[in-house]
N, C-alpha and C positions, 0 to 999 in steps of 0.2 A: 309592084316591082321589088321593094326591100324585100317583101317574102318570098318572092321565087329565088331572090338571091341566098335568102337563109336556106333555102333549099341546097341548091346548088352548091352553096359551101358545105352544107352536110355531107352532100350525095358525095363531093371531093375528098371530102375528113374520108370517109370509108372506104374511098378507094385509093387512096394513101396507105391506108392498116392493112386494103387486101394485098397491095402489090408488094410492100415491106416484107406480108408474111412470108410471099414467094418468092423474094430475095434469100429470105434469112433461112427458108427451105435447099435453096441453090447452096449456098456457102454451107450449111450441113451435111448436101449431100459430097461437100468437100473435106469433109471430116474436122472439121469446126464444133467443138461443140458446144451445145445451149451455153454453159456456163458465161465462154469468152463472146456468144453474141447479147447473154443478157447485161453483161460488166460494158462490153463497147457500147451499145444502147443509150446506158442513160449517165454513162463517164461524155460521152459527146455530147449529148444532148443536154445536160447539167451546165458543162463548159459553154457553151455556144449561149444558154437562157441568163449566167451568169453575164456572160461577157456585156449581152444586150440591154440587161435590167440594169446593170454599172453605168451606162450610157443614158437611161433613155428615162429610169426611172430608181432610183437608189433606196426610195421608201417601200417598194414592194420586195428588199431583201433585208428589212428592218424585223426582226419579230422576237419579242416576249422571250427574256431569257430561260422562265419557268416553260415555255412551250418546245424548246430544244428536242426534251426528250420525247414528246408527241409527234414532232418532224421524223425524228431516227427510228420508231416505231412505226410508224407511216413508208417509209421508206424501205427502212431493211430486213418488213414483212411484207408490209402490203406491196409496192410497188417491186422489188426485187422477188418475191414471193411467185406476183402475178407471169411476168417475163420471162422466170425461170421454167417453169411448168408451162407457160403457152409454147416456147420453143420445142422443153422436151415433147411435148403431146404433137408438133409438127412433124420432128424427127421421127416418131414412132406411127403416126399415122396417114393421114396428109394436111393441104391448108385448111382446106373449105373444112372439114371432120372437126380440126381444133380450134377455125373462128367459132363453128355452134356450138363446141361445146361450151367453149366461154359466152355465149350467148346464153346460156343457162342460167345467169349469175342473179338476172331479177326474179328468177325461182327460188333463188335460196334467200334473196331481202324478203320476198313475201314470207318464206316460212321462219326466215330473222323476227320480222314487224310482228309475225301472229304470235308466236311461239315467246320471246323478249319483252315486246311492245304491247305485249295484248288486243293491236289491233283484228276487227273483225274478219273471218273469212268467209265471204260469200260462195254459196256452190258455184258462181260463175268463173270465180276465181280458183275454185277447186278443178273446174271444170278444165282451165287454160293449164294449170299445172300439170295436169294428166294428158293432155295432150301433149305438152311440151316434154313430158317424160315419156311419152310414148315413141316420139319422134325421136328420141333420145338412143335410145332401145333400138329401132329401128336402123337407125344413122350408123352405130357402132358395132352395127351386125350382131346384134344380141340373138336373132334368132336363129344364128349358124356358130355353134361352139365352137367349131374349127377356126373361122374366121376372128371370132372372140377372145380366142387365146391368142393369135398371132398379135394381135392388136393389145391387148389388154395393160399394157403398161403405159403406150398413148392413151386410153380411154382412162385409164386413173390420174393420166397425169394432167389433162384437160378438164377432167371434173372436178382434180382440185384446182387447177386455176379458176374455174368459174367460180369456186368457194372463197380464194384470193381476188377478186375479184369484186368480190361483193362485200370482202370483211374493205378494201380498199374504198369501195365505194360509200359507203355508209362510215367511215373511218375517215374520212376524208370531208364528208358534209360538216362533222362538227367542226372542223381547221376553217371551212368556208365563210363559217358564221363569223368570224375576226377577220381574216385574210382573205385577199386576193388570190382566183385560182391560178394566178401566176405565182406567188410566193408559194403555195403549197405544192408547186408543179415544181419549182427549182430546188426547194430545200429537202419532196420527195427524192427526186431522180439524185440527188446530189446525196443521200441518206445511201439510197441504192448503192451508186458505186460506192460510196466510202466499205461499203456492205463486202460489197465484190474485191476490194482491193484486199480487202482483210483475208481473203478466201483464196484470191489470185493474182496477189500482188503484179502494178503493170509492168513489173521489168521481163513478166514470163511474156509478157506479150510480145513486147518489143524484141525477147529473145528468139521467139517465133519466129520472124525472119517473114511478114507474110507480105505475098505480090503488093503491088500500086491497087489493082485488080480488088484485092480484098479489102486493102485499105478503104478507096471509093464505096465500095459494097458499107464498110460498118458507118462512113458518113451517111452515107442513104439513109440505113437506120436510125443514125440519132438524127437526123433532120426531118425526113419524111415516116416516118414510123414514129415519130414524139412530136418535136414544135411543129411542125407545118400545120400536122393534122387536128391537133389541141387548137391549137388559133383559127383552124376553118371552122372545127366545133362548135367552140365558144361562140365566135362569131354569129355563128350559125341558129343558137339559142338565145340571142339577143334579140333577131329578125323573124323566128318562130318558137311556140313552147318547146320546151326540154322535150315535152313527150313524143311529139311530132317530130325533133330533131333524133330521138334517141330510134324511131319508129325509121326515120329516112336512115339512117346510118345502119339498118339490118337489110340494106344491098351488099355492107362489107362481104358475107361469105358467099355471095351470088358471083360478085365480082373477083374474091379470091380463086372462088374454083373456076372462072373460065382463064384467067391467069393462069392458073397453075397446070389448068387443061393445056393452054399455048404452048406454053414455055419448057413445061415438065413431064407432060405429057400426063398427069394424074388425072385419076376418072372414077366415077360413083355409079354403082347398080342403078336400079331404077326404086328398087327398096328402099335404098340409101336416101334418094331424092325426095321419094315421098317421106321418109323421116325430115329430113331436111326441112321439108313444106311446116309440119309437123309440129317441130321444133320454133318454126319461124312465126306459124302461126298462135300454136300457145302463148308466145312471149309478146306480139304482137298484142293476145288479149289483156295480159297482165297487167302491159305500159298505158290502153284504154283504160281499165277500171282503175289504173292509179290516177289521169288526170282525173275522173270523173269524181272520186275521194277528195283529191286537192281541191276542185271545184265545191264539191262542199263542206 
């Protein structure tokens, strides 16, 4: 029973990230841009994790005065870095297009691990890469230059978030090894804005003047798009391994594009889908031959 729940809160985690994206696609195409949904993001979602952690646990916002600047480097690369380029790459292409291509991001730790770490690569692992870069190719209409160019600045800007993404995630492991991924989730996203405020100070926002409407909309975000889904997560890999959690939460782009199919009307060739498979499947392989390393 504990593991089908772990399940279940994963499978929730990811369809939290899908339906956030197709929010945050909605308010774009209200001419919002990335900037002000990546600053609202994690200016709510900072405040909210602050307010809770003050309450409920005051030692997981204690930390290492010499680690400050590892927090603001975590924050207002990685984490502002990732959010910024995942919206643009929404804006320029669609949902489902820019959750995979963030879904590419354990392609670039493996070539991180090989290439840094000196860890070994096996053809198998060669094998899942090339797959996953093929779907890659496929997904982004690589085989129709017309289509290529129209796209092409979402497709850059979703390949560097898979690369934010992965310097975040591996960037992120070392803070774990001291901290709680609560502390390193509140003093990131809280890196973030301070990030964003420097860039966009809040009083343009407030001078924006925007509906109740939008309001609600950037709550969604910082609630359901950051804590809800981190806390189904986690949860989620307490009650099953990481790998299998990280394996269930790659329903997020299944799930973002019948969302966005509903609601937006957006839609993928059959190309598209089979890169998507592609895609889904490469990294599928990747997260296998990582527990199977971990294992020994």
């Amino acid at each position: 029973m504990s593991e089908w729940l772990g399940y279940l809160q994963t499978l929730l985690a990811a369809t939290c990230w899908a339906v956030a994206g197709t929010v945050a696609k909605h308010m774009m195409n209200q001419d919002l841009s990335p900037v002000v949904l990546a600053e609202m993001r994690v200016t709510i979602a900072s405040a909210l994790l602050l307010l809770v952690l003050s309450f409920k646990n005051r030692e997981l916002l204690r930390i290492r005065p010499g680690d400050l600047f590892y927090m603001i480097v975590l924050g207002a690369i990685g984490v502002a870095g990732v959010h910024y380029t995942y919206y643009y790459a929404i804006s320029h292409t669609n949902v489902a297009t820019a959750i995979l291509l963030q879904y590419l991001a354990p392609a670039f730790i493996l070539m991180f691990a090989v290439v840094v770490q000196g860890e070994a690569c096996s053809a198998g692992k060669i094998c899942a890469l090339c797959l996953a870069s093929l779907g890659c190719f496929l997904m982004v209409g690589g085989y129709d230059l017309e289509l290529l160019a129209m796209n092409r600045l979402g497709v850059l800007a979703g390949l560097v978030s898979a690369g934010f993404f992965a310097f975040y995630s591996i960037y992120a492991e070392y803070g774990m090894r001291r901290y709680s991924v609560w502390t390193i989730l509140v003093y990131g996203f809280a890196s973030a804005a301070a990030f964003w405020w420097c860039l966009n100070p809040p009083w343009n926002i407030l001078r924006a003047q925007y509906s109740a409407q939008i309001w609600l909309m950037f709550l969604f975000l910082g609630v359901f798009s950051a804590i809800v889904p981190f806390a189904l997560y986690f949860s989620g890999i307490r009650r099953i391994k990481a790998t299998r959690a990280s394996i269930t939460a790659m329903a997020e782009p299944v799930v973002g594009g019948i969302v966005a199919y509903l609601f937006l009307e957006e839609t993928m060739t059959l190309i598209q889908l089979l890169g998507a498979g592609c895609v889904m499947g490469g990294i599928l392989c990747l997260q296998v031959f990582r527990e199977r390393r971990t294992r020994g």
